[in-house]
Backbone bond lengths (Angstrom), bond angles and torsions (degrees), N, CA, C in turn:
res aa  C-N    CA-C-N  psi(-1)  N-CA   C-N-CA  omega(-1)  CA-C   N-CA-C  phi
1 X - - - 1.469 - - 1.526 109.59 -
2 X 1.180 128.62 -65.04 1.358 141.06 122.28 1.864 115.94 37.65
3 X 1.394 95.82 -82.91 1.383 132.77 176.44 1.479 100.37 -61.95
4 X 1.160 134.44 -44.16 1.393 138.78 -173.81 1.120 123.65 -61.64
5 X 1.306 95.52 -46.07 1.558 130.88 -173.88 1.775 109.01 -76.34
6 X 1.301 116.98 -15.84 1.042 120.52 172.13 1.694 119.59 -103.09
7 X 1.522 107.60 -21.57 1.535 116.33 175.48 1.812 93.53 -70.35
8 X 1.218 124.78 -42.10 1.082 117.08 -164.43 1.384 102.59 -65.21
9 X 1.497 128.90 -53.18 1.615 129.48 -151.43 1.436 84.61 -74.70
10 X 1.733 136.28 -36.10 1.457 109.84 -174.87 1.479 116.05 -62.00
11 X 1.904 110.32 -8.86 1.175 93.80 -177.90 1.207 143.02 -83.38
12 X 1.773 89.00 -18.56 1.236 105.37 -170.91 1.377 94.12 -78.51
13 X 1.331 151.08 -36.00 1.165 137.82 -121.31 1.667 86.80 -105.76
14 X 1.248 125.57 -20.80 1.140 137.20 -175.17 1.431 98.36 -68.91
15 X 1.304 120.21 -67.14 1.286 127.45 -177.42 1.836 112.86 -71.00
16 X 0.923 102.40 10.22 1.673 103.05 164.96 1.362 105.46 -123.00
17 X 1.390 123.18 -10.42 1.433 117.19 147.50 1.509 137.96 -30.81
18 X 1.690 82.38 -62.24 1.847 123.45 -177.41 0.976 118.91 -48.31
19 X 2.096 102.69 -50.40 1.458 108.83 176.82 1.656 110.58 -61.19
20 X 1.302 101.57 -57.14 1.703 111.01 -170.81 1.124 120.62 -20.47
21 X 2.208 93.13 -55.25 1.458 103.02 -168.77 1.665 127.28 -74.09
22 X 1.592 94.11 -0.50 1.943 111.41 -170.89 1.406 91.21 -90.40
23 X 1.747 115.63 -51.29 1.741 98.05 166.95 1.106 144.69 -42.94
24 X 1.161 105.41 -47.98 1.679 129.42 153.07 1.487 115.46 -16.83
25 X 1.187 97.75 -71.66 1.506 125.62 177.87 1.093 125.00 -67.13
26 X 1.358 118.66 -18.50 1.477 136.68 179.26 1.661 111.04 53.07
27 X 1.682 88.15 48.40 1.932 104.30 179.59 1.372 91.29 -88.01
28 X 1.476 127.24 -29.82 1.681 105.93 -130.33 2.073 73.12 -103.92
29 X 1.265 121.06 -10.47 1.666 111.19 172.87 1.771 103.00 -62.51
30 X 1.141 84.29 -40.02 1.890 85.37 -155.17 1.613 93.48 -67.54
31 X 1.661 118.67 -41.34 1.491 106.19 -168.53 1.515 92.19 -78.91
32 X 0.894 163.79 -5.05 1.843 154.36 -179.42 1.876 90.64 -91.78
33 X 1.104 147.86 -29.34 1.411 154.55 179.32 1.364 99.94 -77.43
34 X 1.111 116.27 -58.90 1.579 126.40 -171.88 1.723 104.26 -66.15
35 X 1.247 114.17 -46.12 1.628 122.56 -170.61 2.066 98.49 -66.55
36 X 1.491 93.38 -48.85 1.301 88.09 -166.03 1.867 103.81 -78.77
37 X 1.165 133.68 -26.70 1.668 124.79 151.19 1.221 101.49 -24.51
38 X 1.595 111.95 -80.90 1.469 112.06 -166.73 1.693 122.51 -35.49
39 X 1.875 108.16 -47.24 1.413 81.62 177.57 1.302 133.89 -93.37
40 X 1.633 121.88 -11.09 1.276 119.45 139.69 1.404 121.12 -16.65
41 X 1.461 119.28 -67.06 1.371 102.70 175.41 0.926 144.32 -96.82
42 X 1.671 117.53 37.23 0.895 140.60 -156.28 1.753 107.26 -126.05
């Protein structure tokens, strides 16, 4: 259980990496700009 519990937190931490590193990058502005275009015209 233990063990489980630890595959999971690497996961998250992995995937809050990802985000970080798209902020970083100022990817995750352009895809929230780009997402929200879309539903404007949508």
């Amino acid at each position: 259980m233990e063990r489980e519990n630890d595959r999971q937190q690497e996961l998250i931490d992995s995937i809050d990496n990802v985000e970080q590193t798209a902020e970083d990058s100022g990817a995750s502005h352009s895809a929230r700009q780009w997402s929200s275009a879309i539903r404007s015209d949508g």
